[in-house]
C-alpha positions as CSV (number, residue, x, y, z in Angstrom):
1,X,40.2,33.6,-9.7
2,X,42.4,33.6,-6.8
3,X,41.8,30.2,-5.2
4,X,45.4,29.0,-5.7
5,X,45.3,27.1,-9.1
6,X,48.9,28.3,-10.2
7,X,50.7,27.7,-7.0
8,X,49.1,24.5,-6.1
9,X,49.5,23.2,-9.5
10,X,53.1,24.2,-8.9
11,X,53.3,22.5,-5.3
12,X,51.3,19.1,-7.0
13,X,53.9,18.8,-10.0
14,X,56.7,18.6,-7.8
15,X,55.3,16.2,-5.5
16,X,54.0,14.1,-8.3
17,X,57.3,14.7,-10.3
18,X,55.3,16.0,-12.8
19,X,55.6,18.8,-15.9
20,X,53.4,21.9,-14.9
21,X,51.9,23.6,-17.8
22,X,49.6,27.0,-16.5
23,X,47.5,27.9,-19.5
24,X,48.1,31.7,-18.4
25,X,51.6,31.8,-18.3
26,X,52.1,30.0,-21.5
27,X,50.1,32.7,-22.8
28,X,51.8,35.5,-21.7
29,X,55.6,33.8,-22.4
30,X,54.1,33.0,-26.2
31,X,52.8,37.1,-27.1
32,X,55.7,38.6,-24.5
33,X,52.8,40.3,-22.6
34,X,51.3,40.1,-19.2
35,X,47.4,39.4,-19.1
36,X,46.6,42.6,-18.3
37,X,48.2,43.2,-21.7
38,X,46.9,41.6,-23.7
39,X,43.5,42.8,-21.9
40,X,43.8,46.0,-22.6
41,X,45.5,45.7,-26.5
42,X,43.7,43.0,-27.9
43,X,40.4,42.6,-25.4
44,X,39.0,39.5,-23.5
45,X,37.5,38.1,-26.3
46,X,40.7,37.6,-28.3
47,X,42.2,36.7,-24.7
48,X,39.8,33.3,-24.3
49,X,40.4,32.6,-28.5
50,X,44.1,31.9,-27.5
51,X,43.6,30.4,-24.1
52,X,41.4,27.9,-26.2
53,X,44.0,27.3,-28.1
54,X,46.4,26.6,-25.5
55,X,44.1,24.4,-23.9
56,X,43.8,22.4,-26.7
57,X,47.5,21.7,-26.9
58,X,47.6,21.3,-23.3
59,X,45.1,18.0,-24.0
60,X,48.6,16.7,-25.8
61,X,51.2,16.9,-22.8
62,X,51.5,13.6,-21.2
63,X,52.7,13.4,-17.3
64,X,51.5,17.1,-16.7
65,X,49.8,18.8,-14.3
66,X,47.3,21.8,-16.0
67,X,46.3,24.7,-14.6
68,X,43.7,27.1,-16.3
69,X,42.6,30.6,-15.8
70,X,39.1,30.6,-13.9
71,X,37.7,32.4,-16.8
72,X,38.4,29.0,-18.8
73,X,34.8,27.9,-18.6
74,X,33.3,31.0,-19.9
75,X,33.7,29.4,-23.5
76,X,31.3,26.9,-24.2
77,X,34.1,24.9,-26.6
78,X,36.4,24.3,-23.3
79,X,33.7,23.3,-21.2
80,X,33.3,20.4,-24.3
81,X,37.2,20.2,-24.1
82,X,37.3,19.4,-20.3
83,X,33.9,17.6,-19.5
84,X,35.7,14.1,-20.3
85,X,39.1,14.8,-18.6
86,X,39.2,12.3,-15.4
87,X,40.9,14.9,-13.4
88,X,39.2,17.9,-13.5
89,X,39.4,19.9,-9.5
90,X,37.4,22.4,-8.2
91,X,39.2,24.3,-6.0
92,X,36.6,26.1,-4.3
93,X,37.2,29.0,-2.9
94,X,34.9,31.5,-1.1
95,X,34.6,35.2,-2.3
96,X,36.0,36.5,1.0
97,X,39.6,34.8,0.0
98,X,39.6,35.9,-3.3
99,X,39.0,39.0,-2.6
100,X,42.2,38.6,0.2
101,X,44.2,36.5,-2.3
102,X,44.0,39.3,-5.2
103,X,43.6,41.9,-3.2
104,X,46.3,44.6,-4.1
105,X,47.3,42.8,-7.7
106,X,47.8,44.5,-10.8
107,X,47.7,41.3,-12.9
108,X,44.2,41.0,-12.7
109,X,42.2,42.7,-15.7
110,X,38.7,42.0,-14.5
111,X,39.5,43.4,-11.2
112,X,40.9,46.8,-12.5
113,X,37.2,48.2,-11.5
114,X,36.2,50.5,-8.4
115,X,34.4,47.4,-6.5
116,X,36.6,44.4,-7.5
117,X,34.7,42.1,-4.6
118,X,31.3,42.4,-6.4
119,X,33.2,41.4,-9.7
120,X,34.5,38.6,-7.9
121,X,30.9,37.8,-6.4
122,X,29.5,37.9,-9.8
123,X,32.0,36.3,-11.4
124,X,31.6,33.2,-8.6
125,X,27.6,32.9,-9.1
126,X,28.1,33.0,-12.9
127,X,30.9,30.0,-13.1
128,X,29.7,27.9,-9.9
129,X,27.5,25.5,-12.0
130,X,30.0,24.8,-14.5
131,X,32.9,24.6,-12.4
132,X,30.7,21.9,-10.2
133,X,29.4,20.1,-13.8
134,X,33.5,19.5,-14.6
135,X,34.8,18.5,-11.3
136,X,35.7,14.9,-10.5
137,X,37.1,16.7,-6.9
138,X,35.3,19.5,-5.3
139,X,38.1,21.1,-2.5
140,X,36.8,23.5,0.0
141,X,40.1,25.3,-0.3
142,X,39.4,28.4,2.2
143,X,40.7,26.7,5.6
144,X,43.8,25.0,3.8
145,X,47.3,25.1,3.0
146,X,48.2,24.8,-0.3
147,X,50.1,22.1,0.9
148,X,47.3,20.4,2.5
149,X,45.2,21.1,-0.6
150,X,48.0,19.2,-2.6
151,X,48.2,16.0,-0.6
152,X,44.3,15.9,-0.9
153,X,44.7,15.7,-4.3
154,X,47.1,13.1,-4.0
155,X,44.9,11.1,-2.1
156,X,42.2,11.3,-5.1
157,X,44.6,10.6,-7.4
158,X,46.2,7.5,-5.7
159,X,42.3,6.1,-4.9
């Protein structure tokens, strides 16, 4: 959460020439609600049935660039969706900056707490292992641009 999946996917489709398809926004255009939204009506749970939906049809799109919610690998049926893909990136990203990169945002329904660092913290520790099991590309994301972050997945790609 907060390590620059949607803008960098964003950044990477256009220098790729590429569709972009972010899970979360597809989401939220599909029920006409935000996240927090859908939070609060319909509950996380019902939240990660759909995003597995949408990552199944995100498996579909040819010459596309995906980017999922961090929560995506709290289901063990997406981690069985995504174990396979060839270009699965970790953009790792220490607490510190996602505390800095969310910092003030309302759009963030596991942060709506009193002490939204130690969420993040626990949140990190809890996903770390899977994120790392998935990953073809580990980036240390915290001392670079986006753009930099891009063109070192370009270079991946191109290898």
């Amino acid at each position: 959460m907060g390590s620059g999946k949607s803008k960098i996917g964003k950044i990477l489709s256009n220098k790729l020439n590429l569709n972009h398809y972010d899970i979360d926004k597809e989401i939220e255009r599909s029920l006409l609600l935000n996240i927090n939204e859908i939070f609060e009506s319909k509950g996380e749970d019902f939240f990660r049935s759909i995003e597995t939906d949408f990552l199944k049809k995100s498996k579909t799109l040819n010459d596309t660039v995906i980017s999922t919610g961090g929560g995506v690998i709290e289901k063990q049926e997406n981690l069985d969706l995504l174990i396979n893909e060839p270009n699965v990136i970790f953009l790792n990203c220490s607490v510190e900056s996602q505390f800095n990169n969310t910092k003030g945002s309302t759009k963030r329904p596991l942060l709506n707490t009193s002490n939204p660092k130690l969420v993040l913290k626990n949140l990190y520790e809890k996903r770390l292992d899977s994120y790392k099991e998935l990953a073809k590309l580990e980036l240390l994301s915290d001392s670079m641009s986006n753009e930099d972050i891009a063109n070192k997945i370009i270079e991946y790609l191109n290898d």
